[in-house]
C-alpha positions in Angstrom: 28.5 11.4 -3.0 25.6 11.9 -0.8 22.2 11.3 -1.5 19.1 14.1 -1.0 18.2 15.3 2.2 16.1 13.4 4.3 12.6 14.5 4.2 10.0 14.4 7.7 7.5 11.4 6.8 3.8 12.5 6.1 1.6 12.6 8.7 -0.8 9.6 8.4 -4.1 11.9 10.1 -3.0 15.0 8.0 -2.6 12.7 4.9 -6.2 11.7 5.3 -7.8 14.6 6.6 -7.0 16.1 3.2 -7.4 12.5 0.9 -10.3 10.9 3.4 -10.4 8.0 0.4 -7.4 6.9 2.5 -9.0 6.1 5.8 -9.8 2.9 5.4 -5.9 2.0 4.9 -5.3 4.6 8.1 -7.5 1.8 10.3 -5.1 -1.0 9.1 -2.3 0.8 9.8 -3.3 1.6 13.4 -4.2 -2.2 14.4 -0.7 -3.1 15.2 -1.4 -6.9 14.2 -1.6 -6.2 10.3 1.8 -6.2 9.2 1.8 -3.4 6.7 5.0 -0.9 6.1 4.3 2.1 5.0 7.9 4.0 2.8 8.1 6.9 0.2 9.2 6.5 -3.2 11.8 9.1 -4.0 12.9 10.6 -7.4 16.6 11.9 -7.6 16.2 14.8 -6.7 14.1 13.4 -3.2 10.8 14.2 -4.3 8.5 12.4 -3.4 6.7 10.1 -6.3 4.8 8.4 -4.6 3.4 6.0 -1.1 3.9 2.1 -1.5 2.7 -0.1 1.6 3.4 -3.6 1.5 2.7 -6.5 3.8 3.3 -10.6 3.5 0.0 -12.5 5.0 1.8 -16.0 6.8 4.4 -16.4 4.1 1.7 -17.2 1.6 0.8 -14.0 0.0 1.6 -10.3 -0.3 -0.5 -7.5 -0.7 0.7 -3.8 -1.9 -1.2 -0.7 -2.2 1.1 1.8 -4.3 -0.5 5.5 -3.7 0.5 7.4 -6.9 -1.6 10.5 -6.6 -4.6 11.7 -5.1 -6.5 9.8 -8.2 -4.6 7.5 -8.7 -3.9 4.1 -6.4 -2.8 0.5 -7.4 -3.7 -2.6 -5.3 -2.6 -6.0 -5.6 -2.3 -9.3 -3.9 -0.2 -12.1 -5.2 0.7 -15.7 -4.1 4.2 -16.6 -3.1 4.1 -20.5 -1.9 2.4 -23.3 -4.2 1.9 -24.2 -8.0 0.4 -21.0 -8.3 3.1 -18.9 -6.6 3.3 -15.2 -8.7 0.3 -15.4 -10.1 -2.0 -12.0 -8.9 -5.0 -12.6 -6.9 -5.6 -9.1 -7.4 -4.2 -6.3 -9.4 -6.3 -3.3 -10.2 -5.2 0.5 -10.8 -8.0 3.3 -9.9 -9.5 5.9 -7.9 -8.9 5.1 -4.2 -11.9 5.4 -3.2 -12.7 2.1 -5.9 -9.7 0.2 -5.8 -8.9 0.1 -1.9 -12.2 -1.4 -0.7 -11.0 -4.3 -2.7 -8.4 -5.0 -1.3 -9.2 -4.6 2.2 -11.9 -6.9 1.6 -10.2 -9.8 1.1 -9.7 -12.4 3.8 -6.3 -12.6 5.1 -6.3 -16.4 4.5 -7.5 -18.3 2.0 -9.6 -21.3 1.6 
């Protein structure tokens, strides 16, 4: 049994030149130091459902941005090492242009 075809990946400049709420993740993605991976979510029949980029921040946090549709983006940070380790810095579903700046505004270590 095979699985569906395999589809081109989207072009990150076309992607924003027709969401431009998506920029600012663009910029991170073009510094190479930043550690995020970009992959398409697939439905069965290879469709895709939607755009998850995750990255882990010196093994003590990881931060996801899960691109739904146009409208529609989740963000989140959580903590992997210490007492507090699973427990959400930030998690917040919204419009991109809302929901991103939080995220990219918070300092890659903590205090």
């Amino acid at each position: 049994m095979t699985g569906p075809p395999p589809h081109p990946p989207v072009d990150p400049y076309a992607a924003v030149e027709e969401y431009p709420v998506l920029e600012p993740l663009l910029a991170l993605c073009e510094r190479a130091d930043t550690g995020w991976r970009f992959r398409h979510k697939r439905d069965a029949a290879g469709e895709v459902t939607a755009i998850q980029g995750i990255r882990i921040v010196d093994g003590s946090h990881i931060d996801v941005v899960r691109i739904i549709a146009h409208d529609r983006v989740v963000v989140a940070r959580a903590r992997l090492v210490g007492e507090r380790a699973g427990d959400f810095v930030l998690n917040v579903e919204g419009r991109p242009e809302k929901v991103i700046p939080l995220l990219v505004s918070l300092p890659d270590r903590e205090a």
